[in-house]
VMD Tcl script that draws the C-alpha trace (Angstrom):
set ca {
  {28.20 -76.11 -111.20}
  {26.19 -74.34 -108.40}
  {29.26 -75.38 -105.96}
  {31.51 -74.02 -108.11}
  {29.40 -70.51 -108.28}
  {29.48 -70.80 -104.04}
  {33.45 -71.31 -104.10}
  {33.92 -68.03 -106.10}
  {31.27 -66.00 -104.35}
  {32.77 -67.27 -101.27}
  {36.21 -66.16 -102.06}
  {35.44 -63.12 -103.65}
  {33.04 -61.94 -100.32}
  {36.17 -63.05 -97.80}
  {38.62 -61.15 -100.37}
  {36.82 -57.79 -101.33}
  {33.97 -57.78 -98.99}
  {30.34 -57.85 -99.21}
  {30.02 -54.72 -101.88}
  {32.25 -57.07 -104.67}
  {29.65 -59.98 -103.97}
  {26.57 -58.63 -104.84}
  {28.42 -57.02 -107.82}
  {29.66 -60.92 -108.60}
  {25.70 -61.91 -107.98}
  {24.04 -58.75 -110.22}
  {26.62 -58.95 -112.81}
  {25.58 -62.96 -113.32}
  {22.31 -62.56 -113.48}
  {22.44 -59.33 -115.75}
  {24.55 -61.42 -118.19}
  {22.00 -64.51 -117.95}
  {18.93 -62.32 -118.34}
  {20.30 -60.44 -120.85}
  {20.29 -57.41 -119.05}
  {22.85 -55.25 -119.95}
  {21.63 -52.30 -116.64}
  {22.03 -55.15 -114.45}
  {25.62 -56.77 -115.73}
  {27.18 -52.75 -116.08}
  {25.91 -52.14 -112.40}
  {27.35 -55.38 -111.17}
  {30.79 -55.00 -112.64}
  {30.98 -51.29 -111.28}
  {30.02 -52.61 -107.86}
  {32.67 -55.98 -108.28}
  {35.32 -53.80 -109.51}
  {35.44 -50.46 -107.04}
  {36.58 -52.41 -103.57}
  {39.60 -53.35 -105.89}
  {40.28 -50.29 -107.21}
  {39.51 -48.30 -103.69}
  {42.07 -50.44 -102.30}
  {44.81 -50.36 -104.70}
  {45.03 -54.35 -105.42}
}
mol new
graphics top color blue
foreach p $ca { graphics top sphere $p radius 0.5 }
foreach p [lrange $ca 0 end-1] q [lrange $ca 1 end] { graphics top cylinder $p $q radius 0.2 }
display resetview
């Protein structure tokens, strides 16, 4: 499973650049700890480089 988690952090940081990684990285561990401050902020951060570039 953790290679799996690398693969799609990976391709996500090589797509939509560093800011959509740590929003991948804060959005899992806000959902895994329950945290719901944590998982909103890292879906924000993992969804504006799409947004800002039209995708």
């Amino acid at each position: 499973m953790p290679l799996i988690a690398l693969v799609v952090e990976q391709y996500i940081q090589t797509r939509f650049g560093l800011t959509a990684a740590l929003g991948l990285a804060l959005l899992t561990v806000g959902v895994k700890s329950e945290n719901a401050a944590c998982a909103g902020i890292g879906g924000v951060l993992l969804l504006s480089p799409a947004l800002a570039s039209g995708r």
